[in-house]
C-alpha positions in Angstrom: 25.0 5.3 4.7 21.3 5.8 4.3 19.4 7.3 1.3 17.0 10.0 3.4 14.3 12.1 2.6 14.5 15.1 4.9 10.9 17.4 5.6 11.6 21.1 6.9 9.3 23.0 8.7 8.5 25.5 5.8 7.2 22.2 3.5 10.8 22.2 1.3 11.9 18.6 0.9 15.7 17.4 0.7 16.9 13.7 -0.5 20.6 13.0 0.2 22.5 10.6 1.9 23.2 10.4 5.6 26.8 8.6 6.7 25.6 7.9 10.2 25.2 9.4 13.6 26.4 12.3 13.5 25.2 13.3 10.1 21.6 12.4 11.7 21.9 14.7 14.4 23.7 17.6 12.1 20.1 17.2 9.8 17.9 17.5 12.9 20.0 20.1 14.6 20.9 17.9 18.2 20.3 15.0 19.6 18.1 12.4 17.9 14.9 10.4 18.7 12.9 7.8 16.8 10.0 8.7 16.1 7.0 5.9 17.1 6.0 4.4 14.1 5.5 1.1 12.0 7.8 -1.2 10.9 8.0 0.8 7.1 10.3 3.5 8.0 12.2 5.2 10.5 11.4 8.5 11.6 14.4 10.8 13.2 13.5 13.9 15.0 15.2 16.3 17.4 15.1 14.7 20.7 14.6 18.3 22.7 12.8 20.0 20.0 9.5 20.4 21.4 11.8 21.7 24.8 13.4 24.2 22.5 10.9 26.0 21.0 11.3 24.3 17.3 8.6 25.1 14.7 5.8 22.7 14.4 6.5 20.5 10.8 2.9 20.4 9.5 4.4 18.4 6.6 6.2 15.5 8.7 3.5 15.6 11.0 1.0 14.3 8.2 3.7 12.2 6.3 3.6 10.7 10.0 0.3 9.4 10.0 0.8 6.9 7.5 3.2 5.1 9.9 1.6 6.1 13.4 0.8 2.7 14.4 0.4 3.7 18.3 -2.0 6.7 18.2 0.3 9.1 18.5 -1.1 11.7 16.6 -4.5 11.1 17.8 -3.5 11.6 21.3 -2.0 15.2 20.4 1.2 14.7 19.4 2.8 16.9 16.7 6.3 16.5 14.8 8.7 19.6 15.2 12.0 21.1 13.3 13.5 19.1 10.4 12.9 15.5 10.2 14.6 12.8 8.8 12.8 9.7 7.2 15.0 6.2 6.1 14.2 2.7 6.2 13.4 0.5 8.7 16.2 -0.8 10.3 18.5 -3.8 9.4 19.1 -7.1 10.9 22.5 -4.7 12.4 20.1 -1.9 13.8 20.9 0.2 10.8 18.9 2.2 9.2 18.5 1.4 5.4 17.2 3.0 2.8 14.4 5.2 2.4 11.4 3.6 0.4 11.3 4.7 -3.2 7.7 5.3 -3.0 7.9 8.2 -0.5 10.4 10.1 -2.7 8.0 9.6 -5.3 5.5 11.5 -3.2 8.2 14.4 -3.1 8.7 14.5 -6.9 12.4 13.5 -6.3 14.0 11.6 -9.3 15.3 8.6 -8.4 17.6 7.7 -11.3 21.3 9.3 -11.0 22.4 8.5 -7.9 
């Protein structure tokens, strides 16, 4: 279980928790890919979204360049359909929690869990 901030395509924002795999690729609508990035976060997208015609996420896509590490952006790439942001992974290869101070970005509350 992950606390994840989700970023649509049409700029709305969702925090919720994610109970693993499948609940990953149920909020990015198919398979999932990480997204590259530095060692803050984790980025989940829709492995085939690009393939399928999913709408460009101007929102991710610039939440993205705080973590693009590897250029990405800068060579032309562009993230697409709903994306998923938690925490970097575990010693396990988990996921963990998204940082508090992206939610903060989002105007999320963070008390009341």
């Amino acid at each position: 279980m992950s606390l994840s901030l989700i970023l649509y395509p049409n700029g709305e924002a969702e925090r919720t928790y994610l109970y693993g795999y499948e609940e990953l690729q149920k909020a990015v609508g198919g398979l999932i890919e990480c997204v590259p990035s530095d060692d803050r976060v984790t980025i989940w997208c829709n492995e085939e979204g690009k393939l399928n015609g999913l709408p460009f996420n101007p929102y991710a896509t610039a939440q993205w360049e705080e973590f693009d590490k590897y250029k990405c952006i800068a060579a032309g790439d562009v993230l697409v359909g709903t994306i998923v942001i938690q925490g970097p992974t575990n010693e396990e290869g988990e996921a963990t929690d998204c940082p508090s101070w992206l939610f903060y970005e989002y105007n999320f509350e963070l008390t009341g869990d």
